[in-house]
N, C-alpha and C positions, 0 to 999 in steps of 0.2 A: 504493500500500500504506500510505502514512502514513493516509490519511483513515482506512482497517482499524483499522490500529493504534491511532491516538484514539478511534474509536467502542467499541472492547474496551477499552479504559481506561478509558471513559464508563460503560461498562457495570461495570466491577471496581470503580470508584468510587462504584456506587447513583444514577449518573445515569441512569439506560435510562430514564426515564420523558422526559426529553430527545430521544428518537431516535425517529424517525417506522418503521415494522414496513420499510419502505421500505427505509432507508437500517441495518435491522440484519439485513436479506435476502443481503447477500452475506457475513455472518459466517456467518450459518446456511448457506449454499453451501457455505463451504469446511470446514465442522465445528467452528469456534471457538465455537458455538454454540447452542443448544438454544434454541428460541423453543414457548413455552406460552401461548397468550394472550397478556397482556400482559404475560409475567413470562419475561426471558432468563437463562439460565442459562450462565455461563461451560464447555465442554467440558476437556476433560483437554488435550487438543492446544491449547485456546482459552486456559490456562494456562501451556504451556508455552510459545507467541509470548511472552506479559507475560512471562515470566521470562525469557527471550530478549532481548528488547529492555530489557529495565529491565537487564539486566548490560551488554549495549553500551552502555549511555549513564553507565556506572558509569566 
């Protein structure tokens, strides 16, 4: 789950241009998600892990 967790960070941070459609296939699996072309879109669930995990490490 960490590798998840960094690639949705990758992506919240305007790196998804970094992420192969590959390796941003299993965010879109679990609904953190929304994949458009080349262009992913963080989900409402796919915000609330980052808010999740950014207050655990708080």
């Amino acid at each position: 789950m960490d590798t998840d967790l960094d690639r949705l960070r990758m992506i919240d941070l305007g790196k998804a241009s970094a992420l192969s459609r590959d390796a941003v296939e299993p965010l879109v699996q679990k609904g953190w998600v929304d994949a458009m072309a080349d262009t992913y879109l963080i989900t409402i669930p796919g915000r609330t892990v980052i808010e999740r995990y950014t207050a655990a490490r708080a």
